[in-house]
C-alpha positions as CSV (number, residue, x, y, z in Angstrom):
1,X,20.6,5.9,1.0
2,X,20.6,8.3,3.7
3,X,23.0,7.2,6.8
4,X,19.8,7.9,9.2
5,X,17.9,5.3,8.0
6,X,18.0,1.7,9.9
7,X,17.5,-1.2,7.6
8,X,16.1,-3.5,10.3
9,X,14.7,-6.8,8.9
10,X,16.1,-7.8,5.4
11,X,14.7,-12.0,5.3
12,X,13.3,-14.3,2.8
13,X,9.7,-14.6,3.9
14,X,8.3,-17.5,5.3
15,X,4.8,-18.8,3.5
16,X,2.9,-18.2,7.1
17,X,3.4,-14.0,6.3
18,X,4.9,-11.8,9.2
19,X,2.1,-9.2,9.2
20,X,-1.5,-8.4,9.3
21,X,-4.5,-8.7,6.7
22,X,-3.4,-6.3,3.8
23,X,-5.3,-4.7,1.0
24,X,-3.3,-3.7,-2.6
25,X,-4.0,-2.9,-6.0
26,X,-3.0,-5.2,-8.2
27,X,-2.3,-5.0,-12.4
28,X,-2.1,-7.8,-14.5
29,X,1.1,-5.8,-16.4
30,X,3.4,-3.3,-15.9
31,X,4.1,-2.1,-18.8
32,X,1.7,-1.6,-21.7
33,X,1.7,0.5,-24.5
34,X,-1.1,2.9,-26.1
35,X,-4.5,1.2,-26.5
36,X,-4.1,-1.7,-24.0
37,X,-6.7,-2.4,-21.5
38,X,-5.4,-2.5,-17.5
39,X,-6.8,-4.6,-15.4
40,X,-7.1,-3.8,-11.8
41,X,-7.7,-6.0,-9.2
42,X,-8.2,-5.2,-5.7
43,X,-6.5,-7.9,-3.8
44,X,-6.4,-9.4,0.2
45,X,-4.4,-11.5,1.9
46,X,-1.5,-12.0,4.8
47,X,0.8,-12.9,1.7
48,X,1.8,-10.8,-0.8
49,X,2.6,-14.6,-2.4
50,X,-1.0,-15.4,-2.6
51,X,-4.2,-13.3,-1.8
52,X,-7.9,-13.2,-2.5
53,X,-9.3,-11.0,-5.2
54,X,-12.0,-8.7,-3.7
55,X,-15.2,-7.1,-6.0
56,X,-15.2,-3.4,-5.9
57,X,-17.2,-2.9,-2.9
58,X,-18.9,0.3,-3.3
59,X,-19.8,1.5,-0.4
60,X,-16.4,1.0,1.2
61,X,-14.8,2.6,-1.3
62,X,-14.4,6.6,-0.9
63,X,-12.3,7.4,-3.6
64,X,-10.8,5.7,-6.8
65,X,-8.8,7.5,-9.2
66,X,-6.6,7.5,-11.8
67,X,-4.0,10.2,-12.5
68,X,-1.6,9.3,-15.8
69,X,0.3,11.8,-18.2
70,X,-2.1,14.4,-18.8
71,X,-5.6,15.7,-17.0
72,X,-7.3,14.3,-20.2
73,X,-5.6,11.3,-19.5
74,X,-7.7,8.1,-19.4
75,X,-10.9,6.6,-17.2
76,X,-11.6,3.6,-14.5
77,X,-14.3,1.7,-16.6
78,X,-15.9,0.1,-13.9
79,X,-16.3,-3.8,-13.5
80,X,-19.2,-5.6,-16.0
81,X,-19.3,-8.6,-13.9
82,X,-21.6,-9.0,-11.4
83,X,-19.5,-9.7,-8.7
84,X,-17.7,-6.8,-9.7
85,X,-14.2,-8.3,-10.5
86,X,-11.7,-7.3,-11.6
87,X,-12.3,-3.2,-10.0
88,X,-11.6,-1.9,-12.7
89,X,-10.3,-1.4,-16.3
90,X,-8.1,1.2,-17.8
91,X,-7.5,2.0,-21.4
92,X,-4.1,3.3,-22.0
93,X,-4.4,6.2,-24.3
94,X,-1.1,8.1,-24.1
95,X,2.7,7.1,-22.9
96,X,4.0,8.3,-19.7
97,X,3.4,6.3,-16.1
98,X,-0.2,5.8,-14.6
99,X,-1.0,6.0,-11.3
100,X,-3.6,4.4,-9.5
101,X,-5.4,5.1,-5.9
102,X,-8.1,3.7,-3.6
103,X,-9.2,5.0,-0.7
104,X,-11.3,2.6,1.6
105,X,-13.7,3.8,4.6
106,X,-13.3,3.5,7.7
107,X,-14.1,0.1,9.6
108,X,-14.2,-1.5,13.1
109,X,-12.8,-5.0,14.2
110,X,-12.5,-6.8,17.6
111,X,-8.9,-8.5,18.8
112,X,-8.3,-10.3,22.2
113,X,-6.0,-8.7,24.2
114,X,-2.6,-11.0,23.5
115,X,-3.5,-10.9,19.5
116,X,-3.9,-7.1,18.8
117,X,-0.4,-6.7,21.2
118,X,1.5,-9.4,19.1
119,X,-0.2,-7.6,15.4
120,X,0.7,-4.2,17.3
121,X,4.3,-5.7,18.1
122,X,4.8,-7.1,14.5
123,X,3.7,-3.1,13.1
124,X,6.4,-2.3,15.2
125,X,4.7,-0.9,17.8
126,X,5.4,-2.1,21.4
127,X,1.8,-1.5,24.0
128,X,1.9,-2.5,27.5
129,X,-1.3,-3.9,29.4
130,X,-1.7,-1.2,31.0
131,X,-2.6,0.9,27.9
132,X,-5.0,-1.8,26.8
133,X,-9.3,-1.6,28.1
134,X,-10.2,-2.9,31.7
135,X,-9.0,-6.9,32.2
136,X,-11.4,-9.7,29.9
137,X,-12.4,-7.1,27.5
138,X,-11.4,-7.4,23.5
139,X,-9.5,-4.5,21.8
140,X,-11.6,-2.1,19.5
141,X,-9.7,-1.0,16.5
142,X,-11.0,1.2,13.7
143,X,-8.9,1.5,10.5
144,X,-8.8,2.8,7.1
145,X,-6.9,2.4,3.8
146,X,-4.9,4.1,0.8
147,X,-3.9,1.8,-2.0
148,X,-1.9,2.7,-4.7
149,X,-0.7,1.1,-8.3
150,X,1.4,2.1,-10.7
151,X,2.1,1.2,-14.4
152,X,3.9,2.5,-17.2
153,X,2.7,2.9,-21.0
154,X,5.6,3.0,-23.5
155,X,9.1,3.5,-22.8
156,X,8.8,7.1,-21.6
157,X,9.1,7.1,-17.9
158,X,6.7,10.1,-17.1
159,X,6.0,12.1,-13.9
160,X,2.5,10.5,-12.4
161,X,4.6,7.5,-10.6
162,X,6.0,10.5,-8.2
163,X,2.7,12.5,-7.6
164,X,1.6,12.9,-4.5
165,X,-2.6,12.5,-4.4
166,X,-3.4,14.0,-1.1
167,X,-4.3,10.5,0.6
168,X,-4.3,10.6,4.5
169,X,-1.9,8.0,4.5
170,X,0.5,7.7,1.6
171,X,4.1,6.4,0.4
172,X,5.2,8.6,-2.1
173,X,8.2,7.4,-4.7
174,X,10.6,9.7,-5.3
175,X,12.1,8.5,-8.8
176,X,9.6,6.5,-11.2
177,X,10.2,2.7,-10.5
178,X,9.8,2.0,-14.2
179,X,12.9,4.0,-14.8
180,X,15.2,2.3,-16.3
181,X,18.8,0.9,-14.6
182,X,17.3,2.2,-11.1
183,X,18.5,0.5,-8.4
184,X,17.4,2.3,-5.4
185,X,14.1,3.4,-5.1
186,X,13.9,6.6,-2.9
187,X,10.3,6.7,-0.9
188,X,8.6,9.6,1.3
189,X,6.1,8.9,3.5
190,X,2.7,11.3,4.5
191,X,0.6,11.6,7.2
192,X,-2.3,14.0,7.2
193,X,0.0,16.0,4.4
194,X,3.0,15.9,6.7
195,X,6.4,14.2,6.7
196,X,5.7,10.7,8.9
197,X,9.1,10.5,10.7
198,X,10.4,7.2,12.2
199,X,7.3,4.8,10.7
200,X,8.0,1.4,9.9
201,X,8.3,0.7,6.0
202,X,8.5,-2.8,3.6
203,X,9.2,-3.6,0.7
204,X,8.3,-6.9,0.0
205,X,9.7,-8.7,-3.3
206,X,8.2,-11.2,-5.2
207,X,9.4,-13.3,-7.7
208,X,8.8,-17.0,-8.9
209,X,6.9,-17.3,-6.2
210,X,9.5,-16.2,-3.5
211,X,8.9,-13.0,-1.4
212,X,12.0,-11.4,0.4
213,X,11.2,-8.3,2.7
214,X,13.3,-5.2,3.3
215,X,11.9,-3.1,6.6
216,X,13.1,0.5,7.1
217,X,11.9,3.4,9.2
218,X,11.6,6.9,7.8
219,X,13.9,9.2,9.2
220,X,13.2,13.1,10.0
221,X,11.8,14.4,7.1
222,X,10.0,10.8,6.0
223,X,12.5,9.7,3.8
224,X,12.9,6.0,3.5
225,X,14.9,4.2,0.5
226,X,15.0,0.4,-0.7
227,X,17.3,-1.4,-2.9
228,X,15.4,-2.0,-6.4
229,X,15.3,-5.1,-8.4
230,X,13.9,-4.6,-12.1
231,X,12.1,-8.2,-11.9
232,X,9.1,-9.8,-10.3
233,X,6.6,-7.5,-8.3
234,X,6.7,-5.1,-5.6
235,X,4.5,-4.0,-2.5
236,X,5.7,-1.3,-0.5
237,X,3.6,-1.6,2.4
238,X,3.3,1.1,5.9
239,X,1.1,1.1,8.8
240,X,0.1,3.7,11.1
241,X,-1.1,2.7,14.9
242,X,-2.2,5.4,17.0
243,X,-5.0,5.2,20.2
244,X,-7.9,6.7,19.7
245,X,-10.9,6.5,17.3
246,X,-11.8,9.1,14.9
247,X,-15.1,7.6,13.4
248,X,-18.7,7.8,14.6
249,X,-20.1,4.9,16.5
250,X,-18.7,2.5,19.4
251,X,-15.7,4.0,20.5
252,X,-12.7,2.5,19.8
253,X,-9.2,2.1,21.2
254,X,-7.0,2.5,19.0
255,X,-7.2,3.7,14.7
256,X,-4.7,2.5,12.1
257,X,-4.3,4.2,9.0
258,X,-2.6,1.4,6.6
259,X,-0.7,2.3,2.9
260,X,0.5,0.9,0.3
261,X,2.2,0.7,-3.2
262,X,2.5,-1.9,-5.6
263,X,4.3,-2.3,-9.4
264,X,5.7,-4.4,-11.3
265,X,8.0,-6.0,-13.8
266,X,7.0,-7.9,-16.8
């Protein structure tokens, strides 16, 4: 691990979660082997313990891809159900790692004033009042989100896991999780195709039902790193808080751009 980057919170979580609402990707294995069926869930919740399955939702959905070992490589059958769970399924149809991404539109929400400053405080950013709208009025936020998933088929660990997918938002691994005897997995974080220096970035363990959190910031040039366990699941987790509003419609105070990353171990 690079000596500029601050561990700052390393804790066994409580069940109440430290942060906001989250979106991830979820598989039902990480590792599968040639002519297995993925299932993909798209999952919310303020626990990475627990959550609520979510259907697809169309017309939230801007982009959902799949990237694996070749160009060739594989399709997202969409849900049959009609409530379309699970998202998606993939059928594995070559070794190497497979990488999966959402990217979910824009949207507005409403906070009073001493709830968006303690979310805002808990995504490690610090607002006075005085940034906040006129005295009785709620906060406007608009936000938008980049999931990503990955899973490996076989025992080659292949090249997608580390791609980077042009999402607005995005953590980025810099060695394929599934590789075996890591124990340190080196992340980069983008913003808008740039480096995101000195951003706030978990990685929250689970495992037999327990979650324990490590938060780092990115230093110069984005680069974050986490010790690895090769058991349980994973969500690597970032939000980005800036004022302003970028979307048509009421104008809001602030936008958040939110990512994250999610594997695991069978």
């Amino acid at each position: 691990m690079r000596a500029s980057i601050l561990i700052i919170l390393t804790v066994s979580l409580a069940v109440r979660s430290l942060y906001a609402h989250d979106y991830w990707l979820e598989a039902d294995r990480g590792k599968m082997k040639v002519g297995d069926k993925a299932t993909i869930r798209l999952m919310f919740g303020e626990n990475f313990a627990g959550g609520t399955e979510k259907p697809l939702q169309e017309k939230r959905t801007a982009t959902f891809r799949v990237y694996g070992p070749s160009r060739k490589f594989g399709n997202l059958l969409p849900p049959k159900s009609a409530g379309g769970k699970p998202a998606a399924l993939i059928e594995m149809v070559q070794e190497g790692s497979v990488l999966v991404t959402m990217e979910r539109t824009a949207a507005l929400i409403r906070f009073g004033r001493p709830k968006f400053l303690e979310y805002a405080a808990q995504e490690g950013e610090i607002i006075g009042e005085q940034e906040l709208p006129p005295a009785k009025k709620d906060v406007q936020e608009t936000y938008a989100r980049y999931l990503k998933t990955i899973l490996n088929v076989g025992d080659s660990a292949g090249k997608s896991a580390t791609r980077r997918t042009g999402l607005r938002y995005e953590i980025v691994p810099k060695a394929n999780p599934y590789q075996p005897g890591l124990t340190t997995l080196p992340c980069k974080l983008y913003f808008d195709g740039k480096a995101a220096s000195g951003q706030k970035v978990t990685a929250i363990h689970r495992e037999n039902g327990r979650l324990t959190g490590t938060t780092v910031l990115t230093d110069s040039k984005g680069n974050c790193a986490f010790p690895l366990a090769q058991t349980g699941s994973w969500l690597i987790r970032s939000v980005n808080l800036m004022p302003g509003s970028e979307v048509a419609g009421p104008q809001a105070n602030y936008q958040s751009y939110w990512a994250s990353l999610t594997f695991r171990y069978d």
